[in-house]
N, C-alpha and C positions, 0 to 999 in steps of 0.2 A: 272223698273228692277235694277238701279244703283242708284235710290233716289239722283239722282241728274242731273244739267242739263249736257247734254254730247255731246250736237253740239252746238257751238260757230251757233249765226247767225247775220245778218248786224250788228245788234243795241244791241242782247243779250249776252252775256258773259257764256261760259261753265264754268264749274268746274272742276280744272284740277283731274286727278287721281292723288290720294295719292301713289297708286303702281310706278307711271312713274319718271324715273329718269329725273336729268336735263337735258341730252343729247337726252333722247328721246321726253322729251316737243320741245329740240328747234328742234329738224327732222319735230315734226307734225306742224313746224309753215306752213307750205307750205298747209295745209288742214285747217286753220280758218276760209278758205271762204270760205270752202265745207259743203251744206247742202242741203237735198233735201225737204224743204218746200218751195214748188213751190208756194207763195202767192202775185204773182205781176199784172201776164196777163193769158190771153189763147192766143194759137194760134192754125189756123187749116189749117191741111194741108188734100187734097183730102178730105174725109168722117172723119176721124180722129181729134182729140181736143185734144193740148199737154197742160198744166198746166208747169209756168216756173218762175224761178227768175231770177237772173246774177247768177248765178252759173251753173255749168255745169249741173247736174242732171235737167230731165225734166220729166214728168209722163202723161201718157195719160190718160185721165178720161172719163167717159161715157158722155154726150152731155144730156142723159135723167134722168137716176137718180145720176149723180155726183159722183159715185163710183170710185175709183180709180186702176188703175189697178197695178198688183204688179207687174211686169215688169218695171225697170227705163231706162231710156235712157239718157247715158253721153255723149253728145255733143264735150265733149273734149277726146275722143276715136276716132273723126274723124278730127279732125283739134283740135294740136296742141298747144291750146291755157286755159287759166286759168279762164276769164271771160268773158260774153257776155252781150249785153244788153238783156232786157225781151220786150222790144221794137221793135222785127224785123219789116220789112217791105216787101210788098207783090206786083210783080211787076203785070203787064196787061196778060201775059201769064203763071200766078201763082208762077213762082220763086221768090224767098225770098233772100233778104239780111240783111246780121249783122255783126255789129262790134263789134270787142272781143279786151281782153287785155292778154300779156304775161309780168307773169313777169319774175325778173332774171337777167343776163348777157347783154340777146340776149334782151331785154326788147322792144316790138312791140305791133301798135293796127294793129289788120286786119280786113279787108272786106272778108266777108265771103258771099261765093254766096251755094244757095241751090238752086239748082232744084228741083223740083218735083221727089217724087221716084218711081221706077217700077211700073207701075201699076201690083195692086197685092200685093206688098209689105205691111206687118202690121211691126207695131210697128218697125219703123227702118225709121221714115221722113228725119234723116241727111244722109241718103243712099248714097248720091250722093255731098255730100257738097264738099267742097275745098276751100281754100285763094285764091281768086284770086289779093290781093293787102295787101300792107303794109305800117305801117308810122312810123318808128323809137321816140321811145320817149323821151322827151326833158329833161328827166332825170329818169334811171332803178330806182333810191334809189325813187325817188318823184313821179310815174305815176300820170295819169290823170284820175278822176272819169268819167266814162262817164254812163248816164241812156238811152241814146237817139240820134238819127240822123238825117238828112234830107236826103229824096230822091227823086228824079225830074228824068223830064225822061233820062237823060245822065248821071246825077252825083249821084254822093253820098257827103255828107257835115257831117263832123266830126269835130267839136268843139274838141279844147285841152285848156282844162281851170285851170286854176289855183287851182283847189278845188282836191290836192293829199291822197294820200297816201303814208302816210311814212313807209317805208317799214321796216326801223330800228324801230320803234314804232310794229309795227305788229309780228313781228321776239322776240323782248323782251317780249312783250305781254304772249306769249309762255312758257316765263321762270321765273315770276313773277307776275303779276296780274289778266294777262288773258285778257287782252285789248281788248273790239269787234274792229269789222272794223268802224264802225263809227266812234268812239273816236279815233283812230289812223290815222283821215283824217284832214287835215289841208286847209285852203284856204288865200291866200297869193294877195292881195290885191295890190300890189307892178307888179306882172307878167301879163303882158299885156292876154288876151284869145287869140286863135289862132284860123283861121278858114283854115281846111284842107279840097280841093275840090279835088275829085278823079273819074276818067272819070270812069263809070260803065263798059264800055266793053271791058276796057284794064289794070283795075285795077291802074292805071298809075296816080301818083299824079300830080295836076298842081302845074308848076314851082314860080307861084305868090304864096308870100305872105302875108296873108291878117289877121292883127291885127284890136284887139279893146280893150279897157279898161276892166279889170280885172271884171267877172260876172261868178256867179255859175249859170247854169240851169241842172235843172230836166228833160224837156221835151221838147223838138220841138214841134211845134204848126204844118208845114206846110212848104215849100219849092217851088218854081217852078221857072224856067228859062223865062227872057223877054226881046224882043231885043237884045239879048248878054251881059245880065244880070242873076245872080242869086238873088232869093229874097229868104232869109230865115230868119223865121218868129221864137219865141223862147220865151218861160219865163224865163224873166233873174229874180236874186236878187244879185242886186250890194255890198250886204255887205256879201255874202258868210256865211246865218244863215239858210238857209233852211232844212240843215238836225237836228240843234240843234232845230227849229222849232216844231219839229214833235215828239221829244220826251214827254213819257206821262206828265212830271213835266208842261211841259209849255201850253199844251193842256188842264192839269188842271187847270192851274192857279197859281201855284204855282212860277215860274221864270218870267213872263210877256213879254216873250220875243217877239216883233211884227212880221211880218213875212212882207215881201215888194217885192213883185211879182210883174215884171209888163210885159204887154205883149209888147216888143220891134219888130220890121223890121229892118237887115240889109240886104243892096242890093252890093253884088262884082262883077263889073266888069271882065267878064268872059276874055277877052283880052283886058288888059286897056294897052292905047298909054301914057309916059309918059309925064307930062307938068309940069305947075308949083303947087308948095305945095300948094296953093290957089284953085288951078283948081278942081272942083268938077266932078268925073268921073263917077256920077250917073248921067244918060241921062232920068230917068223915069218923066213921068209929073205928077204922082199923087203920089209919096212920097216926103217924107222931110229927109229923110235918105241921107246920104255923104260916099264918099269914095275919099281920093287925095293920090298922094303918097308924099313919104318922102324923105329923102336925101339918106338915105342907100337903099333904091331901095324897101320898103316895101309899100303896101296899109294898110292905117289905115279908118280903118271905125266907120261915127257914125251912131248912129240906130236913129228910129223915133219911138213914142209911139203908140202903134194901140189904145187902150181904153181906157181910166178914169180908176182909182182904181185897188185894186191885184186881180190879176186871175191867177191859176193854174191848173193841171191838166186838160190843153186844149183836145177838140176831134172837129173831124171838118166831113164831110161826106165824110170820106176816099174813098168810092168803088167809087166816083165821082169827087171828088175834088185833092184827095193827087198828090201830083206834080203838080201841076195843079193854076193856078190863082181861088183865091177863095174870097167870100164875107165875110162870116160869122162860127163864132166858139163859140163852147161854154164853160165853164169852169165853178170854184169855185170859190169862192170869200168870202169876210169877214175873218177878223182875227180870227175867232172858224169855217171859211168854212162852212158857214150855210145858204149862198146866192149861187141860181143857176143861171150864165149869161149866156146873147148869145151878142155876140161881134160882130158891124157890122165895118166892117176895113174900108170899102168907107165912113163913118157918124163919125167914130171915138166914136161910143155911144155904150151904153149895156141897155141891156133890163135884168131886176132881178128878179127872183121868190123866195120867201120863206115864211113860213108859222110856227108858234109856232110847237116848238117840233120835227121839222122834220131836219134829218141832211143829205143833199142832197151828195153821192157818186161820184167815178166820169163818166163824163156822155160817 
């Protein structure tokens, strides 16, 4: 209709209108992340299947012929908030948590709790939603990228990683070039990651906290609490190239850029006593994983490698394992993703399938 493209999405760039003046480009900076091609995940809630990205719009589609239904559902009509992961997760008596981003002034991530809705209820799954928790962020101009979380049975675990958004990049974008969100995201090698643990039933952050060297991850593998330990399991890439990874130039071949996934373990001390910077407050006997504290009163943790070689886009048997201590995951692998593994954590080995021609999705 407008022979041009006309929603900005992660990685694509609109074309602005010739009619819009400058004042009203920089107003619609606040909508570059608004789009509703829901093309990340599904989720289902009761008999219902929502289709969703990080952006607020979600779309429910048929389960049998894929159809879409023309009714959207804006996520941020019930909580407050600008983005969400496409990641939720789904607890034992079906309520659902996620965390979202505001930006702004007031600039916050929240845990967002869902319940299940009415039964009866169609098309309206956020029915019932609400913040039940908040983490102030470590800078409104620089937020924090997040795709993913961990969830165990008490907590919730929120990485705040160094991989921003600059927010004055996104804002000019607007009035000038047309910047996507990708390209106005920076990752700063320099800023330690954070790791935020927040009790599930009271919303209520713990007081520790718990640093580790500067790593972009995509996706959580996996989480579970042991001994008054959390273990949380992750794809890290310590040089912060994974989203420049994935663009088409370097998938063709064209940039060569490598991609260096690997699947890391850190374990925090859910109530660490403090002792000396030497003192290793990991009590577990079957990782290699550390956490000691510091002088200024922080836990710095280092992680331990779960497999040999990159692996992305982890899936593990969520209805059985998620929160839970688990053996084995599976993922992608190879620099063109063209290897299928399955990751055993107790052997440290991977088992690999692949075959001419065939480009394995993720599992």
């Amino acid at each position: 209709q407008k022979n041009r493209i006309v929603v900005s999405e992660f990685g694509t760039s609109s074309y602005p209108d010739p009619c819009m003046s400058i004042f009203s480009r920089f107003f619609s900076y606040f909508k570059l992340l608004e789009t509703d091609n829901c093309n990340v995940n599904l989720m289902q809630v009761r008999d219902e299947v929502y289709a969703m990205t990080e952006t607020p719009v979600i779309r429910r589609v048929d389960p049998t012929t894929l159809d879409t239904y023309e009714k959207k559902v804006d996520r941020s009509k019930h909580v407050a908030l600008n983005l969400m992961t496409a990641h939720p997760h789904t607890d034992t008596d079906g309520t659902m948590y996620n965390m979202a981003s505001r930006f702004g002034r007031d600039g916050m991530y929240g845990l967002v709790k869902i319940p299940l809705p009415d039964e009866g209820e169609r098309n309206n799954p956020l029915q019932n939603a609400y913040m039940i928790g908040s983490i102030p962020q470590r800078s409104t101009l620089k937020p924090s990228y997040h795709h993913s979380f961990g969830l165990t049975k008490n907590y919730v675990v929120f990485i705040e990683q160094p991989m921003y958004f600059n927010v004055l990049d996104l804002m000019t974008a607007k009035l000038t070039s047309n910047t996507t969100a990708a390209a106005a995201m920076e990752f700063d090698h320099k800023i330690p990651v954070r790791f935020h643990v927040i009790d599930k039933a009271t919303g209520k952050v713990l007081p520790t906290t718990y640093l580790a060297d500067a790593f972009f991850t995509f996706h959580h593998i996996n989480a579970y609490e042991e001994d008054g330990q959390l273990v949380v399991d992750v794809c890290c890439d310590e040089h912060g190239a994974g989203i420049k990874y994935l663009y088409l130039d370097n998938l063709m071949g064209r940039q060569n850029l490598p991609m260096s996934v690997e699947a890391r373990r850190y374990v925090l001390p859910l109530q660490p006593e403090k002792g000396s910077e030497e003192e290793n407050l990991v009590t577990l006997p079957d990782t290699q994983a550390s956490a000691v504290f510091r002088k200024d009163g922080t836990v710095f943790c280092t992680p331990e490698t779960l497999c040999p070689g990159m692996v992305e886009l982890p899936r593990i048997n969520y209805d059985h394992y998620n929160g839970k201590k688990y053996q084995f995951f599976y993922g992608i692998s190879g620099q063109n993703k063209v290897k299928l593994v399955k990751a055993d954590i107790h052997t440290k080995s991977v088992r690999m399938w692949k075959e001419p021609g065939c480009w394995p999705s993720e599992p």
